[in-house]
N, C-alpha and C positions, 0 to 999 in steps of 0.2 A: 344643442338644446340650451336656451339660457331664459334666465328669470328678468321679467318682465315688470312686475309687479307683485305689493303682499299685504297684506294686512291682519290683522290680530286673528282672523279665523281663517285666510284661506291664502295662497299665492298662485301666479301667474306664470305659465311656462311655457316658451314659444317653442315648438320641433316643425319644422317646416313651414308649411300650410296651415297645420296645427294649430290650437291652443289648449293646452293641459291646465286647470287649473285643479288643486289641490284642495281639496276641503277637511277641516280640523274637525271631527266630532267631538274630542276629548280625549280623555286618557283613564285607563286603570290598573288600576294596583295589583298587582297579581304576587306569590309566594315562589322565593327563589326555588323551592323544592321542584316548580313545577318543571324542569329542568331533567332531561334525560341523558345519562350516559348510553354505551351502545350497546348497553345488555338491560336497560330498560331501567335502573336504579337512578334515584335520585342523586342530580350530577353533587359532587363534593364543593370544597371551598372555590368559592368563584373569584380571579380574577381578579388584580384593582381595577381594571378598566371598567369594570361595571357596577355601574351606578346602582346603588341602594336609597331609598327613601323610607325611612321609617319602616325597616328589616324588609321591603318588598320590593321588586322590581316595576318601575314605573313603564306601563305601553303604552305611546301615542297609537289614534286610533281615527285613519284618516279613510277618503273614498276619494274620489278624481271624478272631475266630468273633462272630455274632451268633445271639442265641437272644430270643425272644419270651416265655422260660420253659416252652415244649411242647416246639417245633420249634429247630433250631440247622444253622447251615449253618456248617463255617470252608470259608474263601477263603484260597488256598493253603497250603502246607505244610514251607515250608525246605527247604532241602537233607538234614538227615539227616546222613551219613557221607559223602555223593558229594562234598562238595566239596574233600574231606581239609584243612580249614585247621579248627585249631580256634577261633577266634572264629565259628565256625558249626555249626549243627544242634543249636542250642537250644531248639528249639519244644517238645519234649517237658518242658523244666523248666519254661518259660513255662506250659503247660496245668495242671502240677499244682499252680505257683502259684498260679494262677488260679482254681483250684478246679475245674477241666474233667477230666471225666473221661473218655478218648479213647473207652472203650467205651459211650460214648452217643452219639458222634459216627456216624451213619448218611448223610449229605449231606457232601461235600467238592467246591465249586467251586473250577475253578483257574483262574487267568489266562492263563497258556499254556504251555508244553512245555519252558522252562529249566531248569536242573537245581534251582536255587535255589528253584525255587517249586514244582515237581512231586513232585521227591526222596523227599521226606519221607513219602509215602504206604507208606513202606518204612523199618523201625524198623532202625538201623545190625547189630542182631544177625541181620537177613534177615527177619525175622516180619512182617504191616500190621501196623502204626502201630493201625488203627481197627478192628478186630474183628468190627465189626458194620456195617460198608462196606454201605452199600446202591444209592448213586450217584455216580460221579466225572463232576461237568458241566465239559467243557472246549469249547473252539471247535474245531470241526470238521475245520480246517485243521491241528490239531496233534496230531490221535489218535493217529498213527504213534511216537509217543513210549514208547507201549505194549507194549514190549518188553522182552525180558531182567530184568535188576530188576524192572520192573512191570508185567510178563507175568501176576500172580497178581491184579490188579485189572482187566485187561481187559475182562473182562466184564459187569462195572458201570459201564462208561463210557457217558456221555449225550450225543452228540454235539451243539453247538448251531451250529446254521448261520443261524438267525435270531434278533429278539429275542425271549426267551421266559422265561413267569413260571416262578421255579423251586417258590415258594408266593407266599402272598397279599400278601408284605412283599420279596420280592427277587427283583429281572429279571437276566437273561442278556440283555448287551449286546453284540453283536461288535463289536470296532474292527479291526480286520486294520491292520497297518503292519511293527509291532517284529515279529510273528511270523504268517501267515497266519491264526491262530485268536486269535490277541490277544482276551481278550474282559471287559470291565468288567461290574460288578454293583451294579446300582440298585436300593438297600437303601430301603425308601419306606414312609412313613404320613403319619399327621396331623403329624408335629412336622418333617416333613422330608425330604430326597434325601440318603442317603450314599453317592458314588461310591467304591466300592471298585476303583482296578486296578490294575495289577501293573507291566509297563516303560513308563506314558505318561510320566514323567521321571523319570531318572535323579539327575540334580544338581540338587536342590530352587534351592538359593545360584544358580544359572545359566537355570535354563530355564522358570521363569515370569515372570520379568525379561524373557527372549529366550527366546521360545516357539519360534523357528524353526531352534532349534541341536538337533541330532540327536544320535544315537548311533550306534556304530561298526557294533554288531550289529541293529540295525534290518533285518530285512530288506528294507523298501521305503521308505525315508527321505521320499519326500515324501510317501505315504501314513500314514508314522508321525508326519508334520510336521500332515499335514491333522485325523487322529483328535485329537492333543494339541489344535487348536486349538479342534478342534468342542466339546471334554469342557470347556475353560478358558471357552466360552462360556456351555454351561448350568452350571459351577460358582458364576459371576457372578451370580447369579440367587438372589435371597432365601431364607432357608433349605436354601440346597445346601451340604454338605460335601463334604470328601476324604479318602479315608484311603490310601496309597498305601506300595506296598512295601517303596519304595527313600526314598519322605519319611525323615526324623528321626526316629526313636524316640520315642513311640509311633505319629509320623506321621498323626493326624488334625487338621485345618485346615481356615480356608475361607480363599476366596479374594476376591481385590478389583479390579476393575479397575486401573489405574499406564499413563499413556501407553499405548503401544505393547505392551507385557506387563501384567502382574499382581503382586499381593503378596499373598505367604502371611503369615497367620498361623496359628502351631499352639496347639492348646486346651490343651495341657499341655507341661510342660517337654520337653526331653531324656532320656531314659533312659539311663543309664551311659554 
């Protein structure tokens, strides 16, 4: 897998046949507290490896669309307007940088029912985002999200309660933990595995080191502890990648065994 291309909102990343591109929504600020030891207590002093901004822990907060040049699926969709901070709901600059044109976008899978990732199926002036919406695949467990705001796309929802091929190049994976429909997407060919998911870590600098530290909003922490493990196993594993929400901008990496955790490395730099 190698970087292609990038620019201030999104990069470019070849796997085979493939192309991955990455899209930048923004970033937020969130409270070191929100950090879980493994009896559910806010974790202690953290680490110098991890970066503080203004006593908060900074998330990049990204979504991917992969297209084969036919077919294109993006995997989730920013917040939009929901999250009223403006360092977020940049995915719509991210696509036209990109050169993506949302009215060919017909497949949107999401990782699960936060606002940050679902949002966006809804363009800040009230209209979809994607015009020509044919399927919103999300895990099972989190369909109830479909409401209000995104009452106008209900009816294109694909529930997924198992694992299941969405085409020939990318599986619907459920992890249930972070949110009962939590669900990862195993983008696959001849050059390769890219795991796409959405909250299996949080703090990149923190929780491949120490796989077993949680988050606040997890809803089953030791189920979100067990998923994170199981996915850092087959990450391990030759020709697996990650591309992950809340990683670093652009957020694609692979991983390596270290001790007791893992060490990321990402294919491309940082992005702003």
């Amino acid at each position: 897998m190698r970087l292609i291309s990038s620019g201030r909102h999104h990069a470019t990343f070849e796997l085979g046949d493939l192309q991955v591109i990455s899209l930048r929504d923004g970033y937020i600020d969130m409270p070191p507290t929100r950090l879980r030891d493994e009896e559910g207590r806010p974790l202690g002093e953290l680490p110098a490896a991890v970066p503080i901004v203004g006593g908060n822990l900074r998330l990049s907060v990204n979504a991917f669309f992969v297209t084969d040049g036919t077919r294109s699926v993006l995997v989730d969709t920013g917040a939009s307007d929901n999250w009223h901070d403006p360092t977020m709901g940049l995915i719509y600059d991210a696509l036209d940088e990109a050169g993506i044109d949302r009215t060919h976008i017909t497949d949107v899978a999401v990782t699960h029912n936060h606002e940050d990732h679902v949002s966006g199926l809804i363009a800040p002036d009230g209209s979809q985002a994607f015009p020509q919406l044919e399927r919103v695949w999300i895990g099972a467990g989190d369909t109830s999200v479909f409401t209000g705001r995104l009452e106008p796309v209900r009816d294109r929802v694909v529930p997924v309660s198992e694992r299941v091929a969405i085409n020939n190049w990318i599986t619907a994976v459920p992890t249930p933990g972070h949110t009962p429909g939590h669900t990862v997407y195993d983008v696959h060919g001849a050059a390769g595995h890219l795991l796409i998911w959405g909250d299996t870590v949080h703090v990149p600098t923190l929780q491949f080191d120490r796989p077993n530290v949680t988050w606040e909003f997890d809803g089953d922490q030791p189920q979100a502890r067990a998923a994170r493990a199981d996915l850092l196993r087959q990450l391990a594993q030759p020709d697996h990648f990650v591309a992950g929400a809340h990683l670093d901008s652009p957020g694609i990496a692979r991983v390596t065994p270290a001790g007791d955790g893992y060490t990321l490395e990402y294919l491309a730099p940082p992005i702003g």
